[in-house]
N, C-alpha and C positions, 0 to 999 in steps of 0.2 A: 435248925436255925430257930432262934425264941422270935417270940412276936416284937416285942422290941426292935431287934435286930432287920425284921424284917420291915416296919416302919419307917426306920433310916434308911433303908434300900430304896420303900416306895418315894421315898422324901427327895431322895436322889436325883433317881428316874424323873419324878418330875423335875425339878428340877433343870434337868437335861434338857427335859424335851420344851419345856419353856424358852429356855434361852433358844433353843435350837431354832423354837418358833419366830424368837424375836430377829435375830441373826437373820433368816430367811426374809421377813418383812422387812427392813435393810434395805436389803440386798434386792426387793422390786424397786423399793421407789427410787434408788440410785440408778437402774435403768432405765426404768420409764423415764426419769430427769435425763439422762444419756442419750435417750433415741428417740422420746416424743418429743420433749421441746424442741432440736433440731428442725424436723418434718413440721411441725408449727412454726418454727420461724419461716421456714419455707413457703409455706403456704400464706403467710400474712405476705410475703415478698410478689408471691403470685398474684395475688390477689389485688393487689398493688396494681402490678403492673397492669394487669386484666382491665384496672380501674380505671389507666392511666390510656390503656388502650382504646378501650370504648368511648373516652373523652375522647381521643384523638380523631377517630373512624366518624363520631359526631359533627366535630371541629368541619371533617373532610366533607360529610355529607353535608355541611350546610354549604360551605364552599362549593360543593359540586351543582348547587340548587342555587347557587347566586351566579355562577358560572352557566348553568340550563338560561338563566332570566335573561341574564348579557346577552347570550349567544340567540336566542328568541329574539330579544329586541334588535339586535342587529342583524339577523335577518328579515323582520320586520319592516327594518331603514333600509334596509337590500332591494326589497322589494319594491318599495316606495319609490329609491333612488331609481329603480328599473324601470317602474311605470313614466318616472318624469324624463327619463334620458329616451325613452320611446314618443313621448308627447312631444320633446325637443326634436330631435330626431323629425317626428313627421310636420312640425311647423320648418323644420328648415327645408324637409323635401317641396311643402308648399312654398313656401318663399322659393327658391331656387328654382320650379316649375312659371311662377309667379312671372320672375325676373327674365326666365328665359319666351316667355310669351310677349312680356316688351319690351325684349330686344327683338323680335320678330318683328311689333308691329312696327317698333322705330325703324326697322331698318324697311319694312315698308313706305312708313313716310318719309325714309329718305331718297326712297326710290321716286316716289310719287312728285316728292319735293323735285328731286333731278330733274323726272323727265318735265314738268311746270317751266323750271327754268330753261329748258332745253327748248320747249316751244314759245316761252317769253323772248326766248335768244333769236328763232327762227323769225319773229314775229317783229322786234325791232329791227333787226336786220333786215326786216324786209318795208319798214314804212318807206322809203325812200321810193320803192316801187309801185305805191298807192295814186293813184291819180281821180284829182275830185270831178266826181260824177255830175254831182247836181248840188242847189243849192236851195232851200225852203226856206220861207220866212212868217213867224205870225208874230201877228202885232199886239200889245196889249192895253187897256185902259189908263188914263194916270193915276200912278199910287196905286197900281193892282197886279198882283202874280196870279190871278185866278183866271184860267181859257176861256176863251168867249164861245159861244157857238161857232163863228166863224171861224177861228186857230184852232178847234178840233178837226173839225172840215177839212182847214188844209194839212194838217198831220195823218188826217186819213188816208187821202190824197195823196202824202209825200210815199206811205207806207208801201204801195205798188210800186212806183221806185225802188223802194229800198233791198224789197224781196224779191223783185227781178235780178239786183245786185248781189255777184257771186264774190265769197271772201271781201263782206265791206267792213267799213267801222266807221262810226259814228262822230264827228264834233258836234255839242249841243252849245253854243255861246248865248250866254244873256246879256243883254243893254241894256239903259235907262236913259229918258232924257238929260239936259244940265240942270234941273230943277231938282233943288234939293241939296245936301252934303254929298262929296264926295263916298265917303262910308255909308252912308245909307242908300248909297246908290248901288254901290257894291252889295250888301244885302238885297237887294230889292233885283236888281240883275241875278244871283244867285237864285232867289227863290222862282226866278220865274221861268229859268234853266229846270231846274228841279223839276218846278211842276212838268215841260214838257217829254224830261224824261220818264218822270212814272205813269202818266198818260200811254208814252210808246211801251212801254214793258207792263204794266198791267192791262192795257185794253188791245195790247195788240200782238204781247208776246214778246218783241226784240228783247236778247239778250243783253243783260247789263253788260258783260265783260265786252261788248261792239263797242259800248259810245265811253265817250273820254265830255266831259262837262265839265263847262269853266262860266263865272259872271264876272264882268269887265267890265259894270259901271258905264258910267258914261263916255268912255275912252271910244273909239274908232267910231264915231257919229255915220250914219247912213248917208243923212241931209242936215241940212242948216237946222241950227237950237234957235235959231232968231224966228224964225216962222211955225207958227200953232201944226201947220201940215208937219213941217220937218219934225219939228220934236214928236208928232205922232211916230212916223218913220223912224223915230232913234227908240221907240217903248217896244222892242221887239227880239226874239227867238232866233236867232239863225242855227238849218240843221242842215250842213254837210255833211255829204254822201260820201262816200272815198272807198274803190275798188281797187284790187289789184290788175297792176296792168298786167295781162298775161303775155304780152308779146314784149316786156321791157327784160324778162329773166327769165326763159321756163325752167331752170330746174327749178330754180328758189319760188315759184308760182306753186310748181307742182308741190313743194312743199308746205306751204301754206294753205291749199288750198286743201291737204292730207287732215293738216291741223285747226282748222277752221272748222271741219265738218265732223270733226269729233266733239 
């Protein structure tokens, strides 16, 4: 083979192997386009979702963190509600303790009340059986409710009387002369009542609930108003005594006499 010959040969060959080279280069990037871009779309897909996911799982976490706050605060107001249904709770156990203490006392003063009326009941029912003991009188100045020396004297006096007197009770009557108005007699009678009663009960003790006191003015004169004597005798106190007769009812005695001395 001349060398010519053999130049065409190498001419060839290359050739060949050129194209062959090229054909091969090809034939990668037509698979690489085949089978990487796929697994890249893929993964742009993924990634995607990854994306879409973490947003969500955020979304969630904040939600679970607003959901924590709620739930904190409304145990918070749980609590709160607890304490005050406990505080209700023991104002109504006092109230209730409260109301049951007076209904006890009531029903003590109704007892107390009863039995009151019960010995008011034995004690009217029984004036009828009172009979007057004795009878005192003091006299007083004109135009004056104020004791003299003298009408203490005889109230001291009367006092031995009274407390030798078993189961008594008192009438204290005031008078006036006819000098004067009618009303202001009657005041003036009244006041001079009074004073004999607080005289007996402060200087001497007699209980108030004995005497029954009344002023009557000028009404039931002693003695004559025409003579300076008489109208002295009508400026005056009368204090009747009045016992239980015991020999007119002994049960009803015995009961008075049970309630008297309590």
């Amino acid at each position: 083979m001349n060398a010519l010959t053999m130049g065409k040969a190498t001419a060839a060959v290359g050739t060949i192997l050129l194209m062959g080279i090229g054909t091969t280069g090809c034939a990668t990037k037509k698979y690489a386009r085949g089978v990487v871009a796929p697994v890249e779309s893929r993964v742009s897909v993924n990634e995607k979702k990854t994306a879409d996911h973490a947003s969500a799982i955020g979304e969630l976490e904040n939600g679970l963190s607003r959901t924590d706050e709620k739930a904190t605060d409304a145990d918070r107001k749980a609590v709160a509600a607890g304490q005050e249904a406990a505080k209700a709770n023991q104002a109504a156990a006092q109230a209730n303790q409260a109301a049951t203490e007076a209904g006890g006392r009531a029903d003590q003063a109704r007892q107390v009340a009863e039995n009151g009326m019960t010995r008011i009941g034995e004690v009217v029912e029984n004036f009828d059986n009172y009979k007057l003991v004795t009878t005192e009188k003091v006299l007083f100045p004109f135009g004056k409710s104020t004791l003299t020396k003298d009408a203490k004297a005889s109230l001291d006096a009367s006092v031995n009387t009274i407390s030798s007197a078993k189961n008594y009770v008192l009438e204290v009557q005031g008078f006036t002369d006819k000098t004067g108005s009618a009303t202001s007699n009657i005041v003036l009678s009244q006041k001079r009542a009074d004073e004999v009663v607080r005289y007996l009960t402060t200087q001497h003790k007699v209980p108030l609930r004995k005497i029954h006191v009344l002023g009557l003015g000028a009404g039931e004169p002693a003695a004559d108003n025409k003579t300076r004597d008489g109208r002295a005798q009508n400026r005056r106190v009368e204090l009747k005594v009045f016992a239980l007769d015991l020999g007119s009812n002994p049960a009803k005695a015995g009961t008075q006499a049970a309630t008297s001395n309590q």
